[in-house]
C-alpha positions as CSV (number, residue, x, y, z in Angstrom):
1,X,1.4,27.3,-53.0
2,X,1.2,23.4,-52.2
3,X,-1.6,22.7,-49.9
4,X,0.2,20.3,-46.9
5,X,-2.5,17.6,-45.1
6,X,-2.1,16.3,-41.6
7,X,-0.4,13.0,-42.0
8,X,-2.4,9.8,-41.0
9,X,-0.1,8.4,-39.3
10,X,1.2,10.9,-37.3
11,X,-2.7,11.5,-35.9
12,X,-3.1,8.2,-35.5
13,X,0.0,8.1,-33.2
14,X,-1.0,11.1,-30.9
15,X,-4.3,9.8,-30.4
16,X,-3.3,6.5,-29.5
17,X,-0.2,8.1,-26.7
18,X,-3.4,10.7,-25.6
19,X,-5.5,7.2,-24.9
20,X,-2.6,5.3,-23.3
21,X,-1.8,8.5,-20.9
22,X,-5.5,9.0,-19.7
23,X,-5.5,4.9,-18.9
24,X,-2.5,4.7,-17.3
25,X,-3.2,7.6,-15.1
26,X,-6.8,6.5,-14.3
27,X,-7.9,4.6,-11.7
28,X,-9.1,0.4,-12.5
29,X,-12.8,0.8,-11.8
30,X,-12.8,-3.3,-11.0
31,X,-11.5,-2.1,-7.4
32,X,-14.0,0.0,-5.4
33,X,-13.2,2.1,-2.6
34,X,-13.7,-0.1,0.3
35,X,-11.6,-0.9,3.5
36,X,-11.2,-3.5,6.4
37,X,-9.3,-1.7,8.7
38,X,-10.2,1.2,9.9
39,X,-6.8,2.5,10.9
40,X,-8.8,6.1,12.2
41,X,-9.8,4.1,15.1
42,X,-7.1,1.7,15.9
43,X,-4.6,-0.9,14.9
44,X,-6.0,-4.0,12.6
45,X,-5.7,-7.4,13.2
46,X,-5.4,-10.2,10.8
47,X,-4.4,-13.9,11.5
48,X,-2.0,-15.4,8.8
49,X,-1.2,-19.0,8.1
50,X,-2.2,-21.5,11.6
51,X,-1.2,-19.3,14.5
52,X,0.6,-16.4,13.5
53,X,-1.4,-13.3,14.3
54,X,-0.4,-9.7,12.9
55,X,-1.2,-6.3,14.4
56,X,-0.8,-3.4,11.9
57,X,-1.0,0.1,13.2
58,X,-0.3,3.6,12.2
59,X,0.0,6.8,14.1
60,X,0.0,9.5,15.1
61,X,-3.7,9.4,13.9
62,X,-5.8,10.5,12.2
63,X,-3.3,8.8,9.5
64,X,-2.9,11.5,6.8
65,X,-1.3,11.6,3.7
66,X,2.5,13.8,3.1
67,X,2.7,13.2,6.9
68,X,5.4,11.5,8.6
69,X,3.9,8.4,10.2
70,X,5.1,5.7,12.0
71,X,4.3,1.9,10.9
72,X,4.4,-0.3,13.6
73,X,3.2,-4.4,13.3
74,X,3.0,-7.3,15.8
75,X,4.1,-10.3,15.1
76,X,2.5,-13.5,18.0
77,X,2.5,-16.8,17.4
78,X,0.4,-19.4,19.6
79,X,-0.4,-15.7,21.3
80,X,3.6,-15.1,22.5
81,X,5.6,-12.6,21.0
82,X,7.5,-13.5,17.5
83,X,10.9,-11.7,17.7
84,X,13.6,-12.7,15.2
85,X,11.3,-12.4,12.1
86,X,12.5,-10.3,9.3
87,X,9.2,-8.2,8.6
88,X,8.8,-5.9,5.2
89,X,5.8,-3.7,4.9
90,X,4.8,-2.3,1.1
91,X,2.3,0.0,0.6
92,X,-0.1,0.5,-2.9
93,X,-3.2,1.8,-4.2
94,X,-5.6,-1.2,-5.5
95,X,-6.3,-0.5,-9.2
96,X,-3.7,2.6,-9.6
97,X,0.4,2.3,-9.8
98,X,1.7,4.9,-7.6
99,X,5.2,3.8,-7.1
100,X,6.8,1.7,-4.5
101,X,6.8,2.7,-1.2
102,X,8.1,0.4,1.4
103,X,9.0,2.0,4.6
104,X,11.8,-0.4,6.4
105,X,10.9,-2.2,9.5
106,X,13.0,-2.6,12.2
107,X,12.7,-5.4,15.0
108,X,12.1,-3.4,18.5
109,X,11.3,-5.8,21.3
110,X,8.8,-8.4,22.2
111,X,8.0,-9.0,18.4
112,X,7.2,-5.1,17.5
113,X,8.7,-3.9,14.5
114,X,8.5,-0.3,13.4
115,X,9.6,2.3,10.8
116,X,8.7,5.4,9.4
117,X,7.6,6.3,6.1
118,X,5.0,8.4,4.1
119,X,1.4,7.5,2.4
120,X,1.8,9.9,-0.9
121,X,-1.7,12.1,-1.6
122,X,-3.2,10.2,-4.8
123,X,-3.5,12.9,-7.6
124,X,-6.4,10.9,-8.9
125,X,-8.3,11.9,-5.2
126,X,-8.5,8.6,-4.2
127,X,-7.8,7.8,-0.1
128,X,-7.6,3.7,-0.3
129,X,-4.6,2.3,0.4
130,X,-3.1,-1.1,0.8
131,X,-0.8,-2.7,3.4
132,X,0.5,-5.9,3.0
133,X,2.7,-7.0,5.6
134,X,4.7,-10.0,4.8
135,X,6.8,-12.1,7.4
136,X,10.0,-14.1,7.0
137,X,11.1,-16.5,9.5
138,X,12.2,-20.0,10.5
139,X,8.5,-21.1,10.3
140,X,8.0,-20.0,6.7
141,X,6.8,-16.7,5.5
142,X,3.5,-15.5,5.7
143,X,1.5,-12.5,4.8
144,X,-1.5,-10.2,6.0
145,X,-3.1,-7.6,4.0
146,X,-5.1,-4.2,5.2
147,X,-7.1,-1.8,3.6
148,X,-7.4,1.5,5.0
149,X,-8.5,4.9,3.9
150,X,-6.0,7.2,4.7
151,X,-7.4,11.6,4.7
């Protein structure tokens, strides 16, 4: 009976799809878990460009993961309301792909916009999350960006 080896090659190639599964599905250690809006407590506020200042908020709080939320952001410039803007929100995870996942932002009234949408649970266990709320209008388009821990 022929004694059959293991082919070289064909090691080589499992090891190497093993190594590029375990990076792709692991967190980028260069981003640490840290936040600057602590959405628990309240909506964030960031100024953007010269005088455009964005609100971001979430409830109903606390802001959990697999819930249905709803993403509401205020949009002032020179402190008056900003209607007319066309507003997108996208959410990620710093350092880890986890799909796209922009909920769709409707204009309400006195330069509110809202929608509703989900925060995915991260399988990896992480709870840091990134909105970046990015605003189109006659002025230009400007963008804010929050990080929030989400439970």
């Amino acid at each position: 009976m022929k004694e059959r080896r293991p082919i070289l090659g064909t090691n080589v190639l499992i090891v190497a799809c093993v190594l590029s599964l375990a990076v792709a599905c692991s967190p980028d250690t260069r981003f640490p878990e840290r936040t600057d809006c602590d959405i628990q407590r309240g909506p964030c506020v960031r100024v953007a460009g010269s005088a455009t200042e964005i609100t971001f908020d979430v409830t109903p709080r606390p802001v959990k993961a697999m819930a249905d939320l709803l993403f509401t952001v205020m949009v002032r410039r020179n402190g008056k309301p900003a209607s007319g803007a066309d507003v997108a929100l996208d959410l990620s995870m710093p350092g880890m792909h986890m799909g796209v996942n922009s909920p769709k932002l409707s204009p309400d009234k006195d330069g509110r916009y809202a929608g509703r949408g989900v925060i995915v649970r991260c399988p990896s266990g992480k709870r840091v999350w990134k909105a970046q709320v990015t605003v189109h209008s006659k002025q230009g388009t400007e963008t804010a960006s929050f990080l929030l821990e989400v439970i």
